[in-house]
C-alpha positions as CSV (number, residue, x, y, z in Angstrom):
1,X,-36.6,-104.3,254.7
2,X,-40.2,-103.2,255.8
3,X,-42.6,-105.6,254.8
4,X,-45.4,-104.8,252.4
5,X,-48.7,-105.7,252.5
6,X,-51.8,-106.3,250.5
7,X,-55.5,-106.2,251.2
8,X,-57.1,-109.4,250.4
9,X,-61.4,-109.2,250.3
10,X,-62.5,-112.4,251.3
11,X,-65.7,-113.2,250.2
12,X,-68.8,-116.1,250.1
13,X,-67.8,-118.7,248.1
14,X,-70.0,-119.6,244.8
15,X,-73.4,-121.2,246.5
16,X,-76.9,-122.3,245.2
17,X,-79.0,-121.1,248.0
18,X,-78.6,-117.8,250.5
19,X,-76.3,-119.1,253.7
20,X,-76.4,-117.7,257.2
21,X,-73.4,-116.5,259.2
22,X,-73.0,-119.4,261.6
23,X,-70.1,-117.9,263.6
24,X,-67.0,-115.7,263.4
25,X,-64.3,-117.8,264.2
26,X,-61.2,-115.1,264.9
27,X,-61.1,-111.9,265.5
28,X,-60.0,-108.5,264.2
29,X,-56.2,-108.1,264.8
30,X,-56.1,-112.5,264.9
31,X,-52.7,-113.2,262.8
32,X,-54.0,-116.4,261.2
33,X,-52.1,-119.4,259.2
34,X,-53.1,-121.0,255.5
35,X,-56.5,-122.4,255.8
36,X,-57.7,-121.4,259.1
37,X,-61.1,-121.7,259.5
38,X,-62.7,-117.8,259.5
39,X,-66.4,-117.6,258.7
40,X,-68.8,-120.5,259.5
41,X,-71.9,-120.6,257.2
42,X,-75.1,-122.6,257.1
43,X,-76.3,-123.1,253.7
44,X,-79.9,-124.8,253.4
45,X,-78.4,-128.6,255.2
46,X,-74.4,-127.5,254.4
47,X,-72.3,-126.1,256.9
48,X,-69.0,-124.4,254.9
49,X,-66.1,-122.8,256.4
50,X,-64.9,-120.0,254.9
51,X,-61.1,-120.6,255.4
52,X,-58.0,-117.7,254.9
53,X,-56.0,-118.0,251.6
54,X,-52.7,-117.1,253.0
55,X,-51.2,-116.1,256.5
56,X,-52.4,-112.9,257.5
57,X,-53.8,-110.1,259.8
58,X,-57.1,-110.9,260.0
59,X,-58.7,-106.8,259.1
60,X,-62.5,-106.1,259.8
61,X,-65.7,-107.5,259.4
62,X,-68.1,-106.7,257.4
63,X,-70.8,-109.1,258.4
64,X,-72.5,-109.6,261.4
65,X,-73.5,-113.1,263.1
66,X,-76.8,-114.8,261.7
67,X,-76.6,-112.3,259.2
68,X,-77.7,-113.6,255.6
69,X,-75.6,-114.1,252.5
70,X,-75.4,-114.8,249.0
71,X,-72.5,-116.1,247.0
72,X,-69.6,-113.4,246.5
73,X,-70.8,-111.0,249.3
74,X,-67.4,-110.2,251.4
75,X,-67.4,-111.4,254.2
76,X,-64.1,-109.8,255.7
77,X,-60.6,-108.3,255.1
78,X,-57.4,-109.6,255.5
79,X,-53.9,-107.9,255.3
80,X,-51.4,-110.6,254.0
81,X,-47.5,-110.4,253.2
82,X,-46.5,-109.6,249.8
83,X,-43.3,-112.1,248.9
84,X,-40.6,-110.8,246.8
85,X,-41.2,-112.8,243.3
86,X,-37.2,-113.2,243.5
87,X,-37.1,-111.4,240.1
88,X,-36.6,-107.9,241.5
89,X,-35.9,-106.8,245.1
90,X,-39.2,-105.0,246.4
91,X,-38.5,-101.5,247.5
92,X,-40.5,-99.0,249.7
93,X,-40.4,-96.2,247.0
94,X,-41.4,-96.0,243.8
95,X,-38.1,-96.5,241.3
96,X,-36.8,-93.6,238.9
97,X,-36.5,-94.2,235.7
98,X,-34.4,-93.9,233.1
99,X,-34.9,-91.4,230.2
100,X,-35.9,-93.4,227.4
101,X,-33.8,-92.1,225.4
102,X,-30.5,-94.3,227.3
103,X,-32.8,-97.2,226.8
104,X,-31.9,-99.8,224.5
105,X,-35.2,-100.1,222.9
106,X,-35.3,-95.9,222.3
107,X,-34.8,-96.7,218.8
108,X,-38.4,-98.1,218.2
109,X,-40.2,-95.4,219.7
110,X,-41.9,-93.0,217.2
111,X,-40.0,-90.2,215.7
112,X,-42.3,-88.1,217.3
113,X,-42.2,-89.2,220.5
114,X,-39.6,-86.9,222.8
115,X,-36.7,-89.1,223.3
116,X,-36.0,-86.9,226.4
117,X,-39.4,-87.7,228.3
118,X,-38.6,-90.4,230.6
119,X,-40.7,-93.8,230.8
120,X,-43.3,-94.2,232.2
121,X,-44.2,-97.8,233.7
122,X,-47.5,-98.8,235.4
123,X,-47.5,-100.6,238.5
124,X,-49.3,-103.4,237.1
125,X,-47.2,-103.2,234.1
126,X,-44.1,-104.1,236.6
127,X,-45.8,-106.7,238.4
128,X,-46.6,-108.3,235.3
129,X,-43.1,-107.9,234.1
130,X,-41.6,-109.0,237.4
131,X,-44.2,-112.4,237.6
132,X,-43.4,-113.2,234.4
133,X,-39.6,-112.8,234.5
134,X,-39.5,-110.1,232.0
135,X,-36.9,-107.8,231.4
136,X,-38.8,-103.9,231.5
137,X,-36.1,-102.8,229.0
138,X,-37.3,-105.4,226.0
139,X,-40.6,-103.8,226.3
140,X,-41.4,-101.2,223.6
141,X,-43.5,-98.3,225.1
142,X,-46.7,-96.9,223.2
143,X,-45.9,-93.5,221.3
144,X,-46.6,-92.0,224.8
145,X,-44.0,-93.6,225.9
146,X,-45.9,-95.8,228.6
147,X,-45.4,-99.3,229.5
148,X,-48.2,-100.4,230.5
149,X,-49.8,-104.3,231.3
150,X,-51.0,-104.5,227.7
151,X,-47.7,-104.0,226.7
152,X,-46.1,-106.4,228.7
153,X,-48.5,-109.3,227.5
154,X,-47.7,-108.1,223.8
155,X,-44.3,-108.9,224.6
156,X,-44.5,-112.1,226.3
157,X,-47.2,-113.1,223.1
158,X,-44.6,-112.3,220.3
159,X,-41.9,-114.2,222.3
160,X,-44.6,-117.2,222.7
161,X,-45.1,-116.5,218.8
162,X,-41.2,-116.9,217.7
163,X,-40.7,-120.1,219.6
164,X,-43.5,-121.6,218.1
165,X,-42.4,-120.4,214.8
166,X,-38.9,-121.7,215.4
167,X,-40.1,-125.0,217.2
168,X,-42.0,-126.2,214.1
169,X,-38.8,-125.3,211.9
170,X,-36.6,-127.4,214.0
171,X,-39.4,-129.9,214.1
172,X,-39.8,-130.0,210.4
């Protein structure tokens, strides 16, 4: 499988005073490792190194040496890996769904809603679900039929809810 990757802005980490760009440590193109030192800033009499996140691709630049700084100002882009959360396989295309209507949750959609419009998920709704362990087909959809991230944490808070509730009943 083709690997996927994200676009990760790294930026000037939270400082009291403006710092200077003391030197660019790697270049464009550089695959780096965890932690590797990328930016050197001077910072009144502190020195930082502004270090990558994860292994990546280091992208482009967006400041230029001795240049000046204040805290969250990106400094540079990285491309990094995506790992599979080893709740769903990652794929390169988007999935089709199912009509809702061979869903087992069709039954709490709105009577207005078409049961033959077929649901609709948002990406963020999936990585949610898929980083939270969540089963897509437990969610209900809105009357548009749309899953979306709200959704998902609905979901997750009435399960949260229900142990709680049956916790203290155990406990009592």
């Amino acid at each position: 499988m083709k690997p996927i990757y994200t676009t990760h802005l790294i930026c000037t980490p939270q400082l009291d005073t403006p710092a200077t760009i003391g030197a660019l440590l790697v270049r464009p193109g550089d695959h780096v490792e965890t932690d590797a030192p990328l930016v050197l800033l001077h910072a009144a009499d502190l020195t930082l190194e502004v270090c990558a996140p994860e292994a990546g691709t280091v992208g482009e630049f967006v400041v230029a040496l001795h240049e000046q700084v204040n805290s969250g100002d990106l400094l540079l882009t990285m491309e990094i890996e995506e790992k599979p959360f080893g709740f769903l396989p990652m794929v390169e295309e988007e999935p089709a769904f199912a009509p809702a209507c061979q869903l087992p949750y069709a039954k709490t959609r709105p009577a207005s809603a078409h049961t033959t419009d077929p649901l609709q998920i948002q990406p963020e709704a999936a990585r949610l679900a898929a980083r939270l362990g969540v089963d897509l087909a437990d969610v209900a959809p809105d009357a548009d039929g749309m899953v979306d991230d709200e959704a998902v944490a609905s979901h997750v808070r009435d399960i949260l809810i229900r142990w709680r509730k049956l916790r203290r009943l155990l406990n009592d």
